[in-house]
C-alpha positions as CSV (number, residue, x, y, z in Angstrom):
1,X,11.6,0.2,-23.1
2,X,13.4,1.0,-19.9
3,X,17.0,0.7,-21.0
4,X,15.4,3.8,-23.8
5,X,13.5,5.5,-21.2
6,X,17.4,5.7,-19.2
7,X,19.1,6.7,-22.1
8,X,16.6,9.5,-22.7
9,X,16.8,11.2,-18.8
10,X,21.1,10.3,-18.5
11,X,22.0,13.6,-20.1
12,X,19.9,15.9,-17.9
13,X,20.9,13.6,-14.7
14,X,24.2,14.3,-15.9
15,X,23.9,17.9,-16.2
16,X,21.5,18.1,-12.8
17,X,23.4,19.3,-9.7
18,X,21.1,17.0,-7.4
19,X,18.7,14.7,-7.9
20,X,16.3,14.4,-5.1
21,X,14.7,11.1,-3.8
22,X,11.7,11.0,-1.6
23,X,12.7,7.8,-0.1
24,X,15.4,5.4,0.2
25,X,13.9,2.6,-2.0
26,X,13.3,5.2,-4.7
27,X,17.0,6.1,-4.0
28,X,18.2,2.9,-4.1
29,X,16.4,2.3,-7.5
30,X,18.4,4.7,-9.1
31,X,21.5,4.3,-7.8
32,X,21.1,1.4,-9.7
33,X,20.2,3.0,-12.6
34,X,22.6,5.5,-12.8
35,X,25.9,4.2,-10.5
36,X,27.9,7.5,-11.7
37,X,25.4,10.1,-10.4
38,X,24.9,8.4,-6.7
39,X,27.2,11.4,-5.2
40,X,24.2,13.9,-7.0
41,X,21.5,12.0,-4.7
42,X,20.0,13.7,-1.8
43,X,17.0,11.8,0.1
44,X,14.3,14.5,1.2
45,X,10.8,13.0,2.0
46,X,7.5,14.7,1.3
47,X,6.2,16.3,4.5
48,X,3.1,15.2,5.8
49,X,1.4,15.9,8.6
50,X,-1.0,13.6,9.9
51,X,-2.4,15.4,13.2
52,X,-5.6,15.0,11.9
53,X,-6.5,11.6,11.7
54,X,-7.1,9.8,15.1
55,X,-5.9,6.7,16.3
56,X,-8.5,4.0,16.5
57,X,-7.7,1.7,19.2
58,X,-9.9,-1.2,18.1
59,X,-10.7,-1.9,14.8
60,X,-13.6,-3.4,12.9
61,X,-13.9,-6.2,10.6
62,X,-13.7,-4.7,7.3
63,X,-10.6,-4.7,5.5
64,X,-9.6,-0.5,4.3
65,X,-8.2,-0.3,1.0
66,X,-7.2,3.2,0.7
67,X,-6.3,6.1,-2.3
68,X,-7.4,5.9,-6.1
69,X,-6.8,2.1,-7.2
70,X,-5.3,1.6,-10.7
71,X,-3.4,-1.7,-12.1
72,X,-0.2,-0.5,-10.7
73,X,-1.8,0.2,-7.7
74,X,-3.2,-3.7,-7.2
75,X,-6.7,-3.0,-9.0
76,X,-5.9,-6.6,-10.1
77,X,-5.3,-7.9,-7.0
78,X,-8.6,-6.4,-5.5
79,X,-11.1,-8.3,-7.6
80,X,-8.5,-11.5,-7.7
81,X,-8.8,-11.6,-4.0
82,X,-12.8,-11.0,-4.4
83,X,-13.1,-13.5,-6.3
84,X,-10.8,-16.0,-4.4
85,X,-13.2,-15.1,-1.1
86,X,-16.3,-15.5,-3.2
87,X,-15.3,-18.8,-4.4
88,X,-13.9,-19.8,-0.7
89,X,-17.4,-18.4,1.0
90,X,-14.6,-16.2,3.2
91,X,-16.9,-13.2,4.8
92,X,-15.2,-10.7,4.7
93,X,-15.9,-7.5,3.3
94,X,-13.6,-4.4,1.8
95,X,-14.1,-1.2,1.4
96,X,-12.1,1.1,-0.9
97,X,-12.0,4.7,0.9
98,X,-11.5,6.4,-2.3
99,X,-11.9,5.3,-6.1
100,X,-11.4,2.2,-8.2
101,X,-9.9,2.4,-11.3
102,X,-13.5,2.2,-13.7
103,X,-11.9,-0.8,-15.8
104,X,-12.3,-2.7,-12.4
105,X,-15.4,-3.8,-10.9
106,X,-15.8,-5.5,-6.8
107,X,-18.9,-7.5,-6.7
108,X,-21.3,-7.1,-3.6
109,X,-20.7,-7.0,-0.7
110,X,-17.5,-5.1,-1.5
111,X,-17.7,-1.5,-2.4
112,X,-16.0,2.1,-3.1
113,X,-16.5,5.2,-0.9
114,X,-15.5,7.7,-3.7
115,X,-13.1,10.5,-2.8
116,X,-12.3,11.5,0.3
117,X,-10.7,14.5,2.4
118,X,-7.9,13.3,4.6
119,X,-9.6,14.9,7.3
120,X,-12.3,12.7,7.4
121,X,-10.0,9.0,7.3
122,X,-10.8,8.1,10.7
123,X,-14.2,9.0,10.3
124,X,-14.5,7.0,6.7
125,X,-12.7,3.8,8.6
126,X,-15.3,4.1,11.6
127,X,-18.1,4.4,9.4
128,X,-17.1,1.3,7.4
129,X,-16.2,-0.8,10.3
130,X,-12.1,-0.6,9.1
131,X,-10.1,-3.2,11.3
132,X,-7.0,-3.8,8.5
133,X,-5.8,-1.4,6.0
134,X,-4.1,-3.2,2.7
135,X,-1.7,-1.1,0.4
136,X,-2.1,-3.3,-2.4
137,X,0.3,-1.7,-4.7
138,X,2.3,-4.0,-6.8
139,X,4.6,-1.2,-8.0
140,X,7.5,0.0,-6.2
141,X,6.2,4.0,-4.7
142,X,8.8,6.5,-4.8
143,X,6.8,8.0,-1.3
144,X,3.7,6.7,-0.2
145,X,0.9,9.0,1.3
146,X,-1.7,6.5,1.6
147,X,0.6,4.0,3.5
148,X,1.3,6.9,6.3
149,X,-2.3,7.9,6.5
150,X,-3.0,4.4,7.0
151,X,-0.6,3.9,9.7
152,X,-1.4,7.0,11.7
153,X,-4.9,5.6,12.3
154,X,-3.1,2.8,14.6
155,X,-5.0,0.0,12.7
156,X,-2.8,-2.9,11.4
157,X,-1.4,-1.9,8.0
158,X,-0.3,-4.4,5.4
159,X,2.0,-4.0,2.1
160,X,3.6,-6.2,-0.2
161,X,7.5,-5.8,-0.2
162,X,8.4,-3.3,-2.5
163,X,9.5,0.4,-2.6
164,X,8.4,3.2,-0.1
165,X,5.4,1.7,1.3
166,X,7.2,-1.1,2.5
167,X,9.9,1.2,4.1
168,X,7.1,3.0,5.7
169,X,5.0,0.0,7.3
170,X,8.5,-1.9,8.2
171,X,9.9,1.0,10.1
172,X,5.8,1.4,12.2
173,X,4.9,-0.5,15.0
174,X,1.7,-1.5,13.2
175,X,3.2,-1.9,9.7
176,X,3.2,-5.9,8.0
177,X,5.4,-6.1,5.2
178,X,3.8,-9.4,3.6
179,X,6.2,-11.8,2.5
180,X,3.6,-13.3,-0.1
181,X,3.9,-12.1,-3.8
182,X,1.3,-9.9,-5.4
183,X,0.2,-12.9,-7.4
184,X,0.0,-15.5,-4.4
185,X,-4.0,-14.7,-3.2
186,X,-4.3,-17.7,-1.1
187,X,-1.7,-16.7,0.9
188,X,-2.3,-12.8,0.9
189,X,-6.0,-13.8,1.8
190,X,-4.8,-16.0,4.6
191,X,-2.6,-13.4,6.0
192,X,-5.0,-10.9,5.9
193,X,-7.2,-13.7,8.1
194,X,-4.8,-13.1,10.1
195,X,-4.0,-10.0,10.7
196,X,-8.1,-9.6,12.0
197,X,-7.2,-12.0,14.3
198,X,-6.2,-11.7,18.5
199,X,-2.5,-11.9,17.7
200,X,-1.0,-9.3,14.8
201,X,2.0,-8.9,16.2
202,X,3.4,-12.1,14.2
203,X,1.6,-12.3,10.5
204,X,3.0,-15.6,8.8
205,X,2.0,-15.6,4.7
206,X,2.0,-19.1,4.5
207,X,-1.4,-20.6,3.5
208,X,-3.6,-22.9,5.6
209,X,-3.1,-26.7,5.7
């Protein structure tokens, strides 16, 4: 299915003049894709302006998931890691500041805020306690506003390593790329452990003995 869905875009990349990427990651994706149009490729961010959310200088201890959560956006992961506190007696709580996919259900105590204005983020995280934000996207993002919403709130900010949320939180002072997979909840739940704790400046994904 991907080798069709390349053949089916190389003749208008070949008759585009530019081909614009919104990050590097997404750029370097197609580069790979299509070697003979790399000299077509311009990288041009979204603009985003983030002057109004505040910086929280000390965080809670509720862990911020937040944007609208589908499977490619770690809907999976989510209740996985849920369950895996559930099952572990871990108390700790998240909050999605936004919307779940509906095909995906968090148990108590976890919940979903609903949708938000970006306005109100700082507020949202205050409300709820927000001490972490997790990007749990398990898809590579061509340009991540969530992750740069996240990070302009000063909180911790962790991402698995892929596309342009992990360029984002690797080039912010308070960005984690994880080095755990998507499917490794242990250790993504022992990071996030953590990450709530006195020292975040060094986040190891390795599980607990």
């Amino acid at each position: 299915p991907q080798d069709a869905w390349r053949r089916a875009w190389r003749p208008a990349i070949e008759r585009a003049d530019t081909v614009t990427a919104f990050s590097s990651s997404s750029a370097e994706l197609f580069r790979a894709a299509y070697p003979t149009a790399s000299r077509k490729l311009r990288i041009r961010p979204h603009a985003i302006c983030t002057n109004h959310i505040d910086s929280l200088n000390t965080g809670g201890q509720t862990l911020g998931i937040l944007g609208g959560i589908n499977q490619a956006k770690g809907a999976d992961v989510l209740v996985k890691l849920a369950r895996h506190w559930a099952r572990h007696k871990v108390k700790r709580r998240m909050v999605v500041i936004g919307q779940l996919d509906p095909n995906y259900r968090l148990p108590r105590p976890h919940k979903e805020t609903g949708r938000y204005n970006p306005t109100d983020i700082t507020k949202l995280a205050s409300r709820h306690d927000i001490g972490v934000w997790f990007i749990p996207s398990v898809w590579p993002e061509t340009f991540s506003f969530t992750t740069r919403e996240a990070l302009a709130t000063g909180l911790p900010v962790l991402t698995f390593d892929l596309g342009a949320q992990a360029e984002a939180a690797s080039a912010a002072q308070n960005g984690h790329v994880l080095k755990c997979q998507p499917s490794d909840i242990p250790s993504l739940s022992h990071t996030i452990e953590q990450a709530f704790g006195p020292v975040q400046t060094e986040i190891s994904s390795r599980p607990a003995a």
